[in-house]
C-alpha positions in Angstrom: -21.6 -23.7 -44.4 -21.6 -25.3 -41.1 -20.6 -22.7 -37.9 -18.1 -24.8 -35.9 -19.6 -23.4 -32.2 -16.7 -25.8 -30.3 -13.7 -24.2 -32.2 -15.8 -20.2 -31.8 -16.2 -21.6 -28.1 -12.4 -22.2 -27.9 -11.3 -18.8 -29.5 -13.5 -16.7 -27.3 -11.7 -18.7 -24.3 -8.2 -17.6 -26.2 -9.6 -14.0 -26.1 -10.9 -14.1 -22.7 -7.3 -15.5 -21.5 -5.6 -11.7 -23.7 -8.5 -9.5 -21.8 -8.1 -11.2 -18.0 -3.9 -11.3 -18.5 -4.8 -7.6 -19.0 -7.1 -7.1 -16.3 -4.5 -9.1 -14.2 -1.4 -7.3 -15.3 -2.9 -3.1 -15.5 -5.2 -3.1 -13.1 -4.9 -5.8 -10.1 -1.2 -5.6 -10.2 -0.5 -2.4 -11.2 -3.2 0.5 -10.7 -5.3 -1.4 -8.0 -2.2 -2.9 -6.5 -4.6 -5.6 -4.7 -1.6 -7.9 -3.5 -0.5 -4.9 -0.9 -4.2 -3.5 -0.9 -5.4 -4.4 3.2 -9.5 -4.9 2.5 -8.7 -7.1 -0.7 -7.9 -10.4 1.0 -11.2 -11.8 0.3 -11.5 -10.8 -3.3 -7.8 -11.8 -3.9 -9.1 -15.5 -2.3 -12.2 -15.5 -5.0 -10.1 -14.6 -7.8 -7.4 -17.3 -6.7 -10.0 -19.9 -6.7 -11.6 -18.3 -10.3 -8.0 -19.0 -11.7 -7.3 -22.6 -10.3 -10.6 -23.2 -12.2 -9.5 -21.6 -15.3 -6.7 -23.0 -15.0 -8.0 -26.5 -15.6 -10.5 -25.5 -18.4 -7.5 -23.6 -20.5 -5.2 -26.1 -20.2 -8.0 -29.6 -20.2 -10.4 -28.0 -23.3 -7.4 -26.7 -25.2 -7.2 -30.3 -26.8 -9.6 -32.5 -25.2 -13.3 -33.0 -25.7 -14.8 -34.2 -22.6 -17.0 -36.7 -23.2 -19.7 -39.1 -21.0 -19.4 -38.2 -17.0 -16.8 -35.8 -17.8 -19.0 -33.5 -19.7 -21.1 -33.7 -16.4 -18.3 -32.6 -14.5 -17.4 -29.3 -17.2 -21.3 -28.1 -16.6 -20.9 -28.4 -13.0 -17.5 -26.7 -12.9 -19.1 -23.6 -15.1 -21.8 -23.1 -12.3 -19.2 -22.9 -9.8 -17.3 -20.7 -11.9 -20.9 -18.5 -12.6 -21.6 -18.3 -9.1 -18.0 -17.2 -8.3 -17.9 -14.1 -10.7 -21.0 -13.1 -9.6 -20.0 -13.3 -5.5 -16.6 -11.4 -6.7 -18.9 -8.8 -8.1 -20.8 -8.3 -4.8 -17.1 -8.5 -3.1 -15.5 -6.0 -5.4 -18.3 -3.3 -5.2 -18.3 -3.7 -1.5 -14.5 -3.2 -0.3 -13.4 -1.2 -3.2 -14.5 1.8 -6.1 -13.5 0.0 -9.5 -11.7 2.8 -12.0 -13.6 3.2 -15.4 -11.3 1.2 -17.6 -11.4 -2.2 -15.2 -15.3 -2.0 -15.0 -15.5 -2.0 -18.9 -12.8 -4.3 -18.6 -14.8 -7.1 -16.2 -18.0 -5.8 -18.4 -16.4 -7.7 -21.7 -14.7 -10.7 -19.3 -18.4 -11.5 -18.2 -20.1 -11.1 -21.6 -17.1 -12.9 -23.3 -17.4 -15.7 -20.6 -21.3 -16.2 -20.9 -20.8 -16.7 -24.6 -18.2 -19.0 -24.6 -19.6 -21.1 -21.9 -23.1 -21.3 -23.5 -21.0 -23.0 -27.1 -19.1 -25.0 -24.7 -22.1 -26.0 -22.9 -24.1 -26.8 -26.2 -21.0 -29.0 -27.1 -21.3 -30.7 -23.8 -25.0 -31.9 -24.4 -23.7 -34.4 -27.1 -20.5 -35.4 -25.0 -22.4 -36.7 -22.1 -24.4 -39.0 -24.4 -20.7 -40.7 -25.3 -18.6 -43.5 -23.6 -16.8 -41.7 -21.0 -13.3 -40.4 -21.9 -11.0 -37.3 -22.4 -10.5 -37.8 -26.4 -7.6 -36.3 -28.4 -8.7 -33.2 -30.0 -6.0 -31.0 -31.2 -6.5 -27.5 -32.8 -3.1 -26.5 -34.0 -1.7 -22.9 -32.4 -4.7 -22.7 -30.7 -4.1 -25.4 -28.7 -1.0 -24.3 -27.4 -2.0 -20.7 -26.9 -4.7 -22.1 -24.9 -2.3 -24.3 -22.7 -0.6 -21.0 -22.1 -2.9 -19.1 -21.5 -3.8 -22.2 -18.5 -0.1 -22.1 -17.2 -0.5 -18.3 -17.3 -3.6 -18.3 -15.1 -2.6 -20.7 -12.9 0.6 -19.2 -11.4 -1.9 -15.9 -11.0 -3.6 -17.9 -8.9 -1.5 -19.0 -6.9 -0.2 -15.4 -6.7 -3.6 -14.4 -5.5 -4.0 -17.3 -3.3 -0.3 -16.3 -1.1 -1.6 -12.6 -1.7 -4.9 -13.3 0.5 -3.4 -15.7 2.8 -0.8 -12.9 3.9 -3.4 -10.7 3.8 -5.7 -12.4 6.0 -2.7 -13.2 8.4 -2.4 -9.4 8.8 -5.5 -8.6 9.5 -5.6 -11.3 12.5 -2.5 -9.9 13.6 -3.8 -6.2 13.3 -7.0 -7.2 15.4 -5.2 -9.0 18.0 -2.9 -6.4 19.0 -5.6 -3.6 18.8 -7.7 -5.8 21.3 -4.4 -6.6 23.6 -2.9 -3.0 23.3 -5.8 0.1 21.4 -3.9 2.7 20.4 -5.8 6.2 22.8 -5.4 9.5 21.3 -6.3 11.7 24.1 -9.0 11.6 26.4 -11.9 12.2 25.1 -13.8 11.7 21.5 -12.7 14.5 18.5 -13.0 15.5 15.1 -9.7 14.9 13.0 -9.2 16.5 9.7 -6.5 14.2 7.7 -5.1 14.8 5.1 -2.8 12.4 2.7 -5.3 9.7 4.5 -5.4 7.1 1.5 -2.0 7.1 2.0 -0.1 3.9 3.8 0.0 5.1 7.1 -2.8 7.4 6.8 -4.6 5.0 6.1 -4.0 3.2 9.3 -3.6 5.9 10.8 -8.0 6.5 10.3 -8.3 3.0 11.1 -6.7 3.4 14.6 -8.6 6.6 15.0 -12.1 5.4 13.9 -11.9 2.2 16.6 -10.6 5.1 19.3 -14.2 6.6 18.7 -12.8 10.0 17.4 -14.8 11.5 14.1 -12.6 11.5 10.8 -12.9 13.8 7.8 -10.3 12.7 5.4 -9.3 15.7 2.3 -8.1 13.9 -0.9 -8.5 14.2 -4.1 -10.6 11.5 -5.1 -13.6 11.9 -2.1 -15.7 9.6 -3.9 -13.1 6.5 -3.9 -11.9 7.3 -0.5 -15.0 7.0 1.0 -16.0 4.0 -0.9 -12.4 2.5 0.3 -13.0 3.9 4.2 -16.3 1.9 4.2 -18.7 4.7 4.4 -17.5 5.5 7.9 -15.2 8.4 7.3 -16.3 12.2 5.4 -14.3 12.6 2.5 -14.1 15.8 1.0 -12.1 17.2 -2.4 -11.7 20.8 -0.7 -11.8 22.2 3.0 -14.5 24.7 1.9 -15.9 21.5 2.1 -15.8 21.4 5.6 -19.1 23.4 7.2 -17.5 26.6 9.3 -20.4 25.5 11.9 -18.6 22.0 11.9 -15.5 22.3 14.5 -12.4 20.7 13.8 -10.1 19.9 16.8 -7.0 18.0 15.6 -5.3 18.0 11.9 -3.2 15.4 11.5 -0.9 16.4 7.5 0.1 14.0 5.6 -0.1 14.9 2.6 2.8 14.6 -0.2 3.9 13.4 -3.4 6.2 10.3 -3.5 9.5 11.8 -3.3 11.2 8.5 -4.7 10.8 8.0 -8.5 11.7 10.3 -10.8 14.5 12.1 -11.1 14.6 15.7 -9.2 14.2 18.3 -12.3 13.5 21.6 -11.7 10.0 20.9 -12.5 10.0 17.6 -10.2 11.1 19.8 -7.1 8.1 22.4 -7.6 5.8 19.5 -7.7 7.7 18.3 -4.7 7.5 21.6 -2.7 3.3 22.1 -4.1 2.6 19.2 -2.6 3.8 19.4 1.2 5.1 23.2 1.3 2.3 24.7 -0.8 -0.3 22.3 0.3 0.6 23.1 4.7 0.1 26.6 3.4 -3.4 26.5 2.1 -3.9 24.1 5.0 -2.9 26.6 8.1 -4.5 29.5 5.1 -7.9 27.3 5.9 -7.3 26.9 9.6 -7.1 30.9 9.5 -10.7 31.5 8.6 -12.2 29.3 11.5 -14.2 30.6 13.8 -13.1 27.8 16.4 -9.3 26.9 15.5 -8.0 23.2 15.9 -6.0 22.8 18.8 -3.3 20.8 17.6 -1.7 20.5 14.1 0.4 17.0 13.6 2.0 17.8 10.6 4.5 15.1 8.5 8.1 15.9 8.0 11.3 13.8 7.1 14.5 12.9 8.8 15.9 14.3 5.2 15.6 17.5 6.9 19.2 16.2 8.5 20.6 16.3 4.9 23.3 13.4 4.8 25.6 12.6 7.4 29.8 11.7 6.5 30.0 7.8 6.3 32.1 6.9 9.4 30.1 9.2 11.5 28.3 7.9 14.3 27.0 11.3 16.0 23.3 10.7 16.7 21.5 13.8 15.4 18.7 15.1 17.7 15.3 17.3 16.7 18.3 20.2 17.5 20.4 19.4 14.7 20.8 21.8 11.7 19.3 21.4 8.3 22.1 21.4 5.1 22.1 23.7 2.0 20.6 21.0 0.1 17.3 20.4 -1.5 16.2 17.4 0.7 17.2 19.2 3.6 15.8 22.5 2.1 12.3 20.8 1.0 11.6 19.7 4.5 12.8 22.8 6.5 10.3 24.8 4.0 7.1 22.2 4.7 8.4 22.3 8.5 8.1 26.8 8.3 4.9 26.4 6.9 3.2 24.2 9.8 4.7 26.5 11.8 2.9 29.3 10.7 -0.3 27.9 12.5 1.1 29.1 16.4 0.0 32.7 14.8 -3.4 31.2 15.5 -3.1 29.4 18.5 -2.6 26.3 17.2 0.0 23.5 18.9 2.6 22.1 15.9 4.3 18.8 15.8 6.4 18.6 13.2 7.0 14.9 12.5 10.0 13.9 11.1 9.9 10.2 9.5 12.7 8.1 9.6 12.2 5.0 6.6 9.1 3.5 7.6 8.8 -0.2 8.2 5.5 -1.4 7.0 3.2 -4.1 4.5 2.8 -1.2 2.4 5.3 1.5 1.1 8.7 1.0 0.4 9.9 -2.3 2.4 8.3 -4.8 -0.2 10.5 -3.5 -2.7 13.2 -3.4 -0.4 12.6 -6.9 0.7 12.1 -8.3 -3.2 15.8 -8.7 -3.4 16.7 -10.0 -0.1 13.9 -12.5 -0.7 15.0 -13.9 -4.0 18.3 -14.9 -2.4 20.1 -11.4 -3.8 20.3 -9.1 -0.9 23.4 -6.9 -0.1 24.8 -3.9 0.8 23.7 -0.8 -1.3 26.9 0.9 -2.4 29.3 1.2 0.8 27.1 -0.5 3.0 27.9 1.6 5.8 25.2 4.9 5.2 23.1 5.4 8.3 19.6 3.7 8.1 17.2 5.3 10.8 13.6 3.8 10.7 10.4 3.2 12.4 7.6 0.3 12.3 4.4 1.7 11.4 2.8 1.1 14.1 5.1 2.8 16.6 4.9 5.5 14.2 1.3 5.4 14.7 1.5 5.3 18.8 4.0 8.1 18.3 1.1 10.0 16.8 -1.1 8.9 19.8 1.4 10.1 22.5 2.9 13.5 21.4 -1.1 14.0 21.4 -2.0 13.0 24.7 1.6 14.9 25.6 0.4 18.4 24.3 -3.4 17.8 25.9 -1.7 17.3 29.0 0.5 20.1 29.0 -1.8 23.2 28.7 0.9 25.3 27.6 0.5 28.5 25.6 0.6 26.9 21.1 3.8 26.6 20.5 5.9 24.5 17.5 7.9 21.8 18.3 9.9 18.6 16.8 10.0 14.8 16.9 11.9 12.6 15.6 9.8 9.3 14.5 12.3 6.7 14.4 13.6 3.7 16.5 16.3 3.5 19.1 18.2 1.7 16.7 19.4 2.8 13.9 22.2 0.8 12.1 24.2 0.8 8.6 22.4 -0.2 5.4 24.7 -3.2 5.3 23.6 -4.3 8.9 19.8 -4.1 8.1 20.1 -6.0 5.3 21.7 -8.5 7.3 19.2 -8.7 9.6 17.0 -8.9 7.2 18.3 -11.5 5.0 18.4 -13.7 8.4 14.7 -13.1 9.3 13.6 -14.2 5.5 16.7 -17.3 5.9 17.9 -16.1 2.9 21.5 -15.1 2.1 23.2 -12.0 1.9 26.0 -11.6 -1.1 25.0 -9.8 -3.6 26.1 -5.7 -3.4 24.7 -3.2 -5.6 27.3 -0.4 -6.6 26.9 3.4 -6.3 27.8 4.7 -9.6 25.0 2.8 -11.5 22.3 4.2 -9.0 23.7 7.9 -9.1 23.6 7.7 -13.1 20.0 6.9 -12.6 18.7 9.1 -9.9 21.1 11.8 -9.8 21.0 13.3 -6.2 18.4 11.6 -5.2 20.4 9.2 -4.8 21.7 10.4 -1.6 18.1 9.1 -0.1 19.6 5.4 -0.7 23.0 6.1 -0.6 23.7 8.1 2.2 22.1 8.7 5.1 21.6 10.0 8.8 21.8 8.8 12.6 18.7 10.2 13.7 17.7 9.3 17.2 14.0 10.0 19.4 15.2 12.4 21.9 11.8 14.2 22.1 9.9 11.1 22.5 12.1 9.4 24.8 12.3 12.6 26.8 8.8 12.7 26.9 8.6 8.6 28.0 7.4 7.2 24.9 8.0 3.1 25.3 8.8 1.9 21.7 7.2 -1.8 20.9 9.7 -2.5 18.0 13.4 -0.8 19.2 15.3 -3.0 17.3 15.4 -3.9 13.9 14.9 -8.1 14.1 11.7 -7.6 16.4 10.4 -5.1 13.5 10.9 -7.3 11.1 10.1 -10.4 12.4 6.4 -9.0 13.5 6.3 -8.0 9.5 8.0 -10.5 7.9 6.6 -13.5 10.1 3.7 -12.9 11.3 2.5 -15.0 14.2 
């Protein structure tokens, strides 16, 4: 019995499409999240290339046999596509730590790809010696799984290729404005302890410090992937006993904290909640305790939830005065707010940072931003709920000034608030809007409360009510915001020049 190497060739290309729409689908979209990933812009731009390639040899070999110069033309497109896999290898290991399951996962692709493309290129041998021609082959289902697979692969690609593109348009825009406007933490060089710095603003957060010439150790839990992701140029440690006594820390900047959107808010979800930022600022100013030389300054997150929710219809702007509410948002950040506070007993300055909904590429605008796109943006049960935000990079100067403000002040430690959000606030509906009018898309579509409370429960409140939180502290203190408004915040995000 004859072997059949061109129909083997063509069912190890069916498999290969199964194993890379998994590779495509678990890891690069999901666990990797390379699309909103900053330093994957040029391995998005390989593997959007890799797919416009695949593309054409799914959907041209799936009933064709390429015969005289177009056999030529299949070997020469297999070393491009050979040379390609092996430059996104070099590409991949250098910008990123793969997980376990996507390395066996790219192991198989390769091995699965050598062996079909040697049967294919055995085939080829006798096809060049024929009149040229694309002849008629047809091979039943496998022909048309083939074909989908091809249609598959190419709208990834193209995916990938808009992915990069944006990608690469950030980064330009990120390295023009730090060359027209550096962010300056202080005065002079330090060493900053960070935690939650994998996060999204921590990690531009390290990014701004590192090109300010300050020294960053970064505590996570994954050292080893963090400090593969930072480049090599930032310490990355899975526990402060980590951190040599002898070494002295100066600033602490905590960030640290589970996602507080998701699931709903069990009892079990709100100890996880309260480990993560209460019980996590404790072991932090716990650690800060046993130094021989304190930190100066402690930068610690909060959240404008500490507010609770204000009565729709009122437009009082709540200042770093106003009281916290007997609920558990409220509660949750008045808790992680006592426990920075703790770290005055040792000298220590405390800024207690409370976030308004941060404007960014990464977090939670894309998903905001996914309906308004698609032409389906509206108001979000009443429409009129307070919406206080800030654009990351504000947020990040924020950081910067209340910094240089406590250095300059040489005051005795004491604990103070700020609120991090812009000047202007506005309803849910009116963001949206604005929105909607940045993107030139329309805005008619309105999403109704009950479903959303059903789902989330009273978590709920943090996209169905809300607070008019204003920047007293850092006006006070004459911090200039860059993006007051929301059309100039999302214009520099949305349309990036």
């Amino acid at each position: 019995m004859t072997l059949d190497t061109h129909l083997l060739a063509l069912q190890l290309m069916a498999a290969q499409g199964v194993l890379g729409a998994f590779d495509t689908l678990y890891h690069h979209e999901g666990t990797e999240a390379l699309p909103r990933r900053g330093t994957a812009a040029r391995e998005l731009a390989i593997h959007a290339t890799r797919s416009s390639i695949y593309c054409a040899l799914f959907l041209g070999l799936s009933a064709w046999a390429w015969h005289g110069v177009w056999a030529w033309v299949l070997l020469a497109v297999f070393g491009v596509e050979i040379v390609l896999t092996l430059w996104d290898f070099v590409v991949e290991d250098g910008s990123r730590l793969l997980p376990p399951t996507e390395r066996v996962t790219h192991t198989v692709l390769a091995i699965n790809a050598g062996a079909f493309i040697a049967l294919l290129a055995m085939s080829a041998v006798g096809w060049a010696a024929q009149p040229t021609a694309m002849v008629w082959q047809p091979h039943g289902w496998l022909s048309a799984f083939l074909a989908l697979c091809g249609v598959g692969v190419g709208l990834s690609g193209l995916r990938d290729g808009f992915a990069a593109r944006a990608l690469f348009g950030q980064q330009k825009q990120a390295q023009a404005r730090d060359a027209l406007a550096p962010v300056r933490f202080g005065t002079k060089p330090q060493h900053v302890l960070v935690t939650g710095g994998t996060g999204f603003i921590g990690q531009i957060l390290v990014r701004h410090l590192l090109a300010d010439g300050h020294a960053v150790t970064v505590w996570t839990r994954d050292a080893r992937s963090a400090a593969w992701g930072f480049g090599g140029a930032v310490r990355c440690v899975q526990s402060l006993h980590q951190v040599p006594a002898a070494d002295d820390v100066d600033v602490v900047v905590n960030l640290a904290g589970a996602r507080i959107l998701g699931m709903r808010w069990s009892e079990r979800r709100r100890q996880q909640l309260l480990r993560s930022r209460e019980g996590l600022t404790q072991q932090l100013v716990a650690w800060i305790a046993t130094r021989p030389r304190k930190p100066w300054l402690l930068l610690s997150g909060s959240a404008i939830g500490y507010y609770g929710v204000q009565p729709q219809g009122d437009a009082a702007e709540l200042a770093e005065d106003a009281p916290p509410q007997d609920i558990f948002m409220s509660q949750l950040c008045r808790r992680w707010e006592q426990a920075a506070r703790a770290a005055v007993a040792h000298g220590v300055h405390v800024a207690c940072m409370r976030f308004g909904f941060v404007l960014g590429h990464q977090g939670s605008l894309p998903q905001l931003l996914m309906p308004v796109r698609l032409g389906m943006g509206g108001r979000l049960g009443s429409g009129r709920q307070w919406l206080s935000w800030v654009h990351v990079h504000d947020l990040v100067r924020a950081m910067a000034h209340v910094w240089s403000v406590t250095e300059r002040a040489a005051a005795p430690a004491t604990a103070q608030a700020f609120n991090f959000t812009a000047p202007g606030a506005l309803s849910q509906e009116e963001f949206t809007r604005v929105a909607a009018s940045v993107l030139h898309r329309p805005c008619w579509m309105p999403t109704p409360a009950a479903p959303v409370k059903l789902l989330l429960g009273e978590q709920a409140d943090l996209l169905l009510e809300g607070q008019r939180v204003v920047p007293a502290q850092l006006l006070r203190t004459g911090f200039q915001f860059m993006f007051p408004d929301a059309r100039s915040a999302l214009t520099d995000l949305c349309r990036p020049r």
